[in-house]
Residue, then its C-alpha position, 0 to 999 in steps of 0.5 A: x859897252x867898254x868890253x866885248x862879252x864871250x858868254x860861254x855855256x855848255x848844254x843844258x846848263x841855260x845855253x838857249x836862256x843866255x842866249x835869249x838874254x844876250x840876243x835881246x841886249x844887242x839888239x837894244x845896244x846896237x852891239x855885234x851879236x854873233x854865235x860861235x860855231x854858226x861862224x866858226x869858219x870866219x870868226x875872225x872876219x865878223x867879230x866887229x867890236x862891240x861884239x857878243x859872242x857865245x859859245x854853247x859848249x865852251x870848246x874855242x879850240x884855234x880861237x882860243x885867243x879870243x878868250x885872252x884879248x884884253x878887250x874881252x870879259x867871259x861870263x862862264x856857266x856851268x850847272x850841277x852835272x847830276x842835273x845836266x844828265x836829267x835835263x839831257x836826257x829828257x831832252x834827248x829823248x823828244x828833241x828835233x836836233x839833226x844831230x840826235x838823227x845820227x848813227x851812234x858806234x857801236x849801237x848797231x848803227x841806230x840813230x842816237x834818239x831811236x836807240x835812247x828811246x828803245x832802252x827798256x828802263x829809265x836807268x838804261x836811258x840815263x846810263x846810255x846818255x851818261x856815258x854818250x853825250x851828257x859825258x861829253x858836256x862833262x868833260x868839257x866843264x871839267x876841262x875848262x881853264x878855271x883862274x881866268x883873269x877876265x872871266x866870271x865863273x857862275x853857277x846855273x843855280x846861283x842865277x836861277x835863284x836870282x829873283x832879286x837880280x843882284x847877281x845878274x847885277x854883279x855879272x853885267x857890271x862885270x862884264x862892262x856895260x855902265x850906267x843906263x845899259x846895265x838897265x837894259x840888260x837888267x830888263x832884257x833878263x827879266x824877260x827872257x828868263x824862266x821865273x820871270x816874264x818870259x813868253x810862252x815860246x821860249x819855255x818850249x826848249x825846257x822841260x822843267x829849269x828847277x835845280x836839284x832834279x836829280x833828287x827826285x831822278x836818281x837812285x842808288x844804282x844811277x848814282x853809282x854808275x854816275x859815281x863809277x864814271x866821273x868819282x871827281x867831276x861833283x867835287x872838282x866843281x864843288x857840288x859837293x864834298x864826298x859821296x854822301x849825297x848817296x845816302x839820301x836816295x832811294x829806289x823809287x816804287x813801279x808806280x812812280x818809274x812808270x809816272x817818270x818814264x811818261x814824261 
């Protein structure tokens, strides 16, 4: 390795899959794997070069600095936000994160999953999450300094296509690894990721990895809400151009809410 790596992702935007990915290649390159916020407090003492650090939310805040050493090169992932609320919410309703075991304000105090899972309808679920912590991961990706010299900005369905490998190619190449390392890193993808040879006991964190989830989730009426909340954030990203995407939605028959809610 001729640089260190900072990975940093947001939820739901393939945090556990890079992380598997990148665990896997320290391991094999006897490179520093460490993980940001499991080391916040003492960053500065355990970043030994070689070093992986990922950071899952992308909010560095006084490491900041660790993103302009000029011996560090950034991959950052980010991933349709209409699919980051599916993906979170599903997750959110099921999950064993201490956190979703936490009093929400103003909420009458309940737990963020008990009163996720107490909503009536689908809608009020995506609404609740939405404007709680799915909003937070938006902000963050739309907060995120974009014309960094030294990172690369790749998209969570960019990667998920990427049978072939050639993006992950392009990606470790950029990122510093040479010659027979980029092998490795080739190989520990392929296993590690979804579509690929990945064991059962790494697929438990994901309820589904397809893009374009929300073309089967959304409706009108959650769209607009999603609309009312962030209007820019699918733009800003480029996700799309305008609000045409509405068009094609529709409300989804009792039968088939009542299917979704079961999942």
């Amino acid at each position: 390795m001729k640089q260190n790596i900072v990975v940093a992702t947001h939820h739901k935007t393939g945090t556990v899959w890079m992380s598997t990915v990148f665990k896997a290649i320290a391991r094999r390159l006897d490179a520093n794997y460490v993980d940001f916020w499991s080391h916040y407090g003492r960053l500065d003492r355990v970043l030994k070069p070689p070093f992986i650090l990922l950071n899952h939310n992308s909010i560095f805040s006084r490491h900041a600095n660790e993103l302009r050493r000029q011996d560090v090169r950034i991959l950052h992932l980010i991933r349709d936000p209409r699919d980051v609320l599916v993906s979170a919410m599903h997750y959110h309703r099921k999950a064993d994160e201490s956190w979703l075991r936490e009093k929400v304000a103003g909420s009458s105090d309940a737990p963020y999953q008990q009163r996720l899972n107490s909503l009536a309808t689908l809608h009020e679920q995506y609404v609740f999450e939405l404007e709680n912590a799915t909003s937070s991961t938006i902000e963050a990706m739309l907060d995120w300094e974009y014309d960094r010299p030294n990172c690369l900005e790749v998209r969570y369905e960019d990667l998920w296509a990427d049978r072939s490998l050639s993006l992950w190619s392009d990606i470790v190449s950029f990122l510093g690894f040479e010659g027979s390392e980029q092998e490795v890193c080739r190989k520990c993808f392929w296993e590690h990721s979804l579509f690929g040879k990945a064991p059962r006991a790494n697929r438990r964190h994901a309820r589904s990895g397809e893009v374009a989830q929300w073309k089967h989730e959304f409706t009108p009426e959650l769209a607009r809400a999603f609309l009312y909340r962030f209007p820019d954030a699918l733009e800003m990203l480029g996700y799309e151009n305008g609000d045409h995407w509405i068009d094609g939605l529709t409300t989804p028959s009792t039968s088939q809410a009542q299917a979704c809610a079961a999942t």
